[in-house]
DRENRO-459284 format. One record per residue (C-alpha): residue number from 1; y, z, x. Coordinates in steps of 0.2 Angstrom, whole numbers. Layout:
% residues N
+-----+-------+-------+-------+
:  nr :     v :     w :     u :
+-----+-------+-------+-------+
: NUM :     Y :     Z :     X :
...
+-----+-------+-------+-------+
END
This chain:
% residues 152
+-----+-------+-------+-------+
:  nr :     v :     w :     u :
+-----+-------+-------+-------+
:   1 :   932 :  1689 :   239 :
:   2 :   918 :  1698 :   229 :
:   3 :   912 :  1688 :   213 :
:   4 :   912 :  1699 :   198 :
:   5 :   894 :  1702 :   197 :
:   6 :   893 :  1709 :   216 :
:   7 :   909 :  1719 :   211 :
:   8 :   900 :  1728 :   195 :
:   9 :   884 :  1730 :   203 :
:  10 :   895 :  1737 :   218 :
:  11 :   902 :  1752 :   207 :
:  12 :   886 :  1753 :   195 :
:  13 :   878 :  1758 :   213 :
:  14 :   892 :  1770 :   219 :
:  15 :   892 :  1777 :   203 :
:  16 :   871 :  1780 :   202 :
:  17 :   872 :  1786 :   223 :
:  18 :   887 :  1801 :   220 :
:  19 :   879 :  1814 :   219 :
:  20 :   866 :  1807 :   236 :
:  21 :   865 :  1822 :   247 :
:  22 :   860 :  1810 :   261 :
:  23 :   869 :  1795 :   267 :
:  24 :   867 :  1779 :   259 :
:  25 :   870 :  1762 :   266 :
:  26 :   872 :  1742 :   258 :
:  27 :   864 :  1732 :   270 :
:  28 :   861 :  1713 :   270 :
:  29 :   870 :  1698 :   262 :
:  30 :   880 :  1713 :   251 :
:  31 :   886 :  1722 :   267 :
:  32 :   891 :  1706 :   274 :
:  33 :   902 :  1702 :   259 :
:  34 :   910 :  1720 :   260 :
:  35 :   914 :  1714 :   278 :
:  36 :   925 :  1699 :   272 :
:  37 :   914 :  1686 :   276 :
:  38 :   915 :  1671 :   268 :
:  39 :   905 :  1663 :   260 :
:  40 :   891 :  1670 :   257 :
:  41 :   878 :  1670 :   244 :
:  42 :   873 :  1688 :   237 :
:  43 :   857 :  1687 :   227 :
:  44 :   854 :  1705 :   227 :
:  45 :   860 :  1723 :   234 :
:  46 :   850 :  1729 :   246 :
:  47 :   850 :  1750 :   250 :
:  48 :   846 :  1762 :   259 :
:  49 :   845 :  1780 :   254 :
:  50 :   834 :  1794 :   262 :
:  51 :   817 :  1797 :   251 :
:  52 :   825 :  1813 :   244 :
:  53 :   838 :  1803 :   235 :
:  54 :   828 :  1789 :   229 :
:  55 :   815 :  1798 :   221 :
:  56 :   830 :  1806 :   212 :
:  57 :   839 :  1789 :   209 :
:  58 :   824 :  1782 :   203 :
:  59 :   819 :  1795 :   191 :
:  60 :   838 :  1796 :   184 :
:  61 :   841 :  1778 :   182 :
:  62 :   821 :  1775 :   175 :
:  63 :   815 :  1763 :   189 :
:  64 :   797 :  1759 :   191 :
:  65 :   791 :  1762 :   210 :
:  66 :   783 :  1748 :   216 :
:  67 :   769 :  1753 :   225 :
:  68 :   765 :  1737 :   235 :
:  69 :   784 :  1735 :   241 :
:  70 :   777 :  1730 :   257 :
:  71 :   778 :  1712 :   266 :
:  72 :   773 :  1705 :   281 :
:  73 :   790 :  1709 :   289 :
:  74 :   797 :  1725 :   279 :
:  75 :   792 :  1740 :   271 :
:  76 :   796 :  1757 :   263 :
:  77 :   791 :  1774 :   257 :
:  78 :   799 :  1774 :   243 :
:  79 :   805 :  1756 :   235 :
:  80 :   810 :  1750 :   217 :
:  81 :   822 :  1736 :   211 :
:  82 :   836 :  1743 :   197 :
:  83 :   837 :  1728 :   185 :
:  84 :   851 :  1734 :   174 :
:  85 :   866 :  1729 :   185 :
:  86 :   871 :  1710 :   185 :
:  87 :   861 :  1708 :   201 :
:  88 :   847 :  1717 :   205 :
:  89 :   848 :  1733 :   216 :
:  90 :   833 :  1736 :   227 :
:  91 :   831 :  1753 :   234 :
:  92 :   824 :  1756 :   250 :
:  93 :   819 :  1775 :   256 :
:  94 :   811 :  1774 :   274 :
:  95 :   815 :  1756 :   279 :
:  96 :   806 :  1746 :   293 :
:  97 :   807 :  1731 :   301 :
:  98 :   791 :  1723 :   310 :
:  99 :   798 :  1719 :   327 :
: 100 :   785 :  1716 :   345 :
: 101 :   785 :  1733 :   346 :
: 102 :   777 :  1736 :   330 :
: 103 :   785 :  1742 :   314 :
: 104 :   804 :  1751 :   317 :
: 105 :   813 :  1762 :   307 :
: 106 :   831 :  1755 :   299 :
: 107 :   844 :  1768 :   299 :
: 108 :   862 :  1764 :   302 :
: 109 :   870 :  1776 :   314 :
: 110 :   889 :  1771 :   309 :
: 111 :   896 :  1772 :   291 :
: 112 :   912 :  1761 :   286 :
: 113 :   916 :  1766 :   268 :
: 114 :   923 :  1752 :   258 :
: 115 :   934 :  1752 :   243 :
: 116 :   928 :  1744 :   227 :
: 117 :   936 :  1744 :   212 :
: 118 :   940 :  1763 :   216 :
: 119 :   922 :  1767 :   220 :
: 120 :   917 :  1768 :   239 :
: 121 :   903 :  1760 :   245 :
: 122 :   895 :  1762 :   263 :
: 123 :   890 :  1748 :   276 :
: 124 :   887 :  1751 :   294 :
: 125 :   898 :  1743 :   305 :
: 126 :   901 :  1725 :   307 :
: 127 :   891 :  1726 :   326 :
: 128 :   877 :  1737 :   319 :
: 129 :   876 :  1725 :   306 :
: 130 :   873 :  1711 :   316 :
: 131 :   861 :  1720 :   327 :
: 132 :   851 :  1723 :   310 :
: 133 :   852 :  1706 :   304 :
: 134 :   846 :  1699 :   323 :
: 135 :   829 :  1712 :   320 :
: 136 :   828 :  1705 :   303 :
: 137 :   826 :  1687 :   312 :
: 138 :   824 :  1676 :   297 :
: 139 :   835 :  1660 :   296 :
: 140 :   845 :  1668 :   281 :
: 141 :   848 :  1683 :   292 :
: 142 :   853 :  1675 :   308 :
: 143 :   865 :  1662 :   296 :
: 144 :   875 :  1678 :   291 :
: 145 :   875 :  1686 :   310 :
: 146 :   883 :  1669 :   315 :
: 147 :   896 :  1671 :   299 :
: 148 :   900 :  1691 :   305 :
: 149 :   904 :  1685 :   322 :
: 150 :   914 :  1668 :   317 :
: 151 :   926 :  1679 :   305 :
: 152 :   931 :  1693 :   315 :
+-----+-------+-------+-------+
END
């Protein structure tokens, strides 16, 4: 069951993303909640749009860019945190992952639609979600991989 601040911020986002000409994805703890799992501790939404639409949704809903989104592990092009909704929404255009190869792209290839309080909302599928979270490869990360396959 989705608390009430993960079920707001979930339509506030599907509301902000209608008119996205590209696909957009929740990933993370979020997408893993939209998957059934439970428990689990959503601190945030995490999505991914195209740069096209986040440069759009930034503009339209007032974000700051964050011009030093990067970390050790993660960047993106385009990054900004929406503040507004009970939890905060980090947007993510261009999203990688440092892996032994060097720094890869995240791009869902699948895209579940889930109903939310008659908005829809898009995760990738439960195996591509747990391939992600596997390249993610923080403790948090692979905790939520171990919940996805337990609660099938």
């Amino acid at each position: 069951m989705l608390s009430a601040d993960l079920r707001q911020t979930l339509v506030m986002t599907a509301d902000a993303l209608e008119g996205a000409q590209d696909p957009w994805w929740v990933i993370s703890s979020a997408a893993v909640a939209l998957h059934g799992v439970t428990p689990i501790e959503v601190g945030d939404v995490d999505v991914l749009v195209s740069v096209g639409d986040a440069r759009r949704l930034i503009d339209t809903l007032g974000v700051v860019p964050i011009k030093d989104g990067a970390s050790a592990t993660f960047r993106s092009t385009l990054f900004g945190r929406w503040t507004i909704p009970p939890l905060v929404v980090e947007i993510m255009a261009d999203f990688h992952v440092v892996t032994d190869l060097g720094w890869t792209e995240v791009r869902p290839l699948t895209r579940v639609p889930a109903l939310v309080d008659g908005r829809v909302v898009y995760v990738p599928d439960r195996g591509e979600l747990v391939e992600m979270l596997r390249l993610f490869g923080r403790p948090k990360d692979l905790e939520r991989v171990r919940l996805l396959i337990l609660q099938v």
